[in-house]
C-alpha positions as CSV (number, residue, x, y, z in Angstrom):
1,X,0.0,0.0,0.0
2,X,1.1,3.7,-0.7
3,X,2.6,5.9,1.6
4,X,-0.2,8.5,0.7
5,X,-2.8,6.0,1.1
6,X,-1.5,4.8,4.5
7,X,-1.0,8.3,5.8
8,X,-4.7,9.5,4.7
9,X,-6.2,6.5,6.3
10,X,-4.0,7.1,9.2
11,X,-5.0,10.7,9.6
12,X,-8.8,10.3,9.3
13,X,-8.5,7.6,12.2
14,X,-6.9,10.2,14.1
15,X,-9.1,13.1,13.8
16,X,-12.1,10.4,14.4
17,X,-10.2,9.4,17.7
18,X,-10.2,13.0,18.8
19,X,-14.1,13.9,18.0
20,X,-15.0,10.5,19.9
21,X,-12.7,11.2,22.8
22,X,-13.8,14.9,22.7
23,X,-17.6,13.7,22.6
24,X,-16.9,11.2,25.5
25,X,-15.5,13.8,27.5
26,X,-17.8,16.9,26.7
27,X,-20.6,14.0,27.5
28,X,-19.3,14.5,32.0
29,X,-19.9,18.2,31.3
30,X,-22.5,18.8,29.7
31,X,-24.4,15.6,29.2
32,X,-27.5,16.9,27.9
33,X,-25.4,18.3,24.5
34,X,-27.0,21.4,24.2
35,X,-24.0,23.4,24.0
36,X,-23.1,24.3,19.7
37,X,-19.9,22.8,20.5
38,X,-21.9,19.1,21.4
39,X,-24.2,19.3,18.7
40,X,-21.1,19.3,16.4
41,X,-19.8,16.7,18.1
42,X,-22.6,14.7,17.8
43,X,-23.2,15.3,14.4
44,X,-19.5,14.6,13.3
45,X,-19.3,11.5,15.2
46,X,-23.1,10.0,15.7
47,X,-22.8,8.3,12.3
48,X,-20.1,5.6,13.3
49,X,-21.2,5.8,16.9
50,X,-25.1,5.1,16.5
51,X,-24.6,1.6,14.5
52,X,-22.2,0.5,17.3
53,X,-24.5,1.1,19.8
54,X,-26.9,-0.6,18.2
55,X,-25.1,-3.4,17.9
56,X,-23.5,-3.7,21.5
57,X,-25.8,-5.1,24.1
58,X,-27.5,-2.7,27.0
59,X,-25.3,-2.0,30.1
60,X,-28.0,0.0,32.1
61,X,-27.3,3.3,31.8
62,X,-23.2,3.1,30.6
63,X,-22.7,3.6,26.7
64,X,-19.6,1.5,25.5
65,X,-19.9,2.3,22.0
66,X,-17.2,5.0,22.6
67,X,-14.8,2.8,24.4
68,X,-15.0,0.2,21.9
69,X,-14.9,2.6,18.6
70,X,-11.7,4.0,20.6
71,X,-10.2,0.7,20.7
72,X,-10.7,-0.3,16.9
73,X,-9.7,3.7,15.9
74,X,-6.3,2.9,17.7
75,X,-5.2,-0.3,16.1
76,X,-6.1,1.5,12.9
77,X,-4.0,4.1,13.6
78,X,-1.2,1.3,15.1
79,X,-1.7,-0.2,11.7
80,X,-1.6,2.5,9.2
81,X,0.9,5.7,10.8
């Protein structure tokens, strides 16, 4: 595979990592998303978040779609940068 291809792959893990992790923690502040900052957020990120959700069984009121599209962003970006 390409150097470019690896890199651009690489980089749009990245910047998905940060939105989640950003969402995740924005979610202890202001949990209701109201803020223009969390509607963002959610918008940028609730496309790969909701189908994971979805997926994962219910854990009462903990959401681990976050955690686990964390873990899978980060051995994309092991793999590819």
């Amino acid at each position: 595979m390409g150097a470019l291809v690896q890199a651009t792959i690489g980089g749009i893990a990245l910047v998905l990592w940060l939105l989640i992790f950003a969402r995740l923690l924005l979610s202890w502040v202001d949990p209701t998303g109201r803020t223009p900052v969390a509607a963002f957020l959610v918008s940028m990120t609730e496309w790969l978040l909701g189908p994971v959700r979805r997926m994962l069984p219910q854990a009462g009121m903990f959401d681990f779609s976050g955690l686990l599209v964390l873990l899978v962003l980060g051995a994309v970006m092991r793999a590819f940068l």
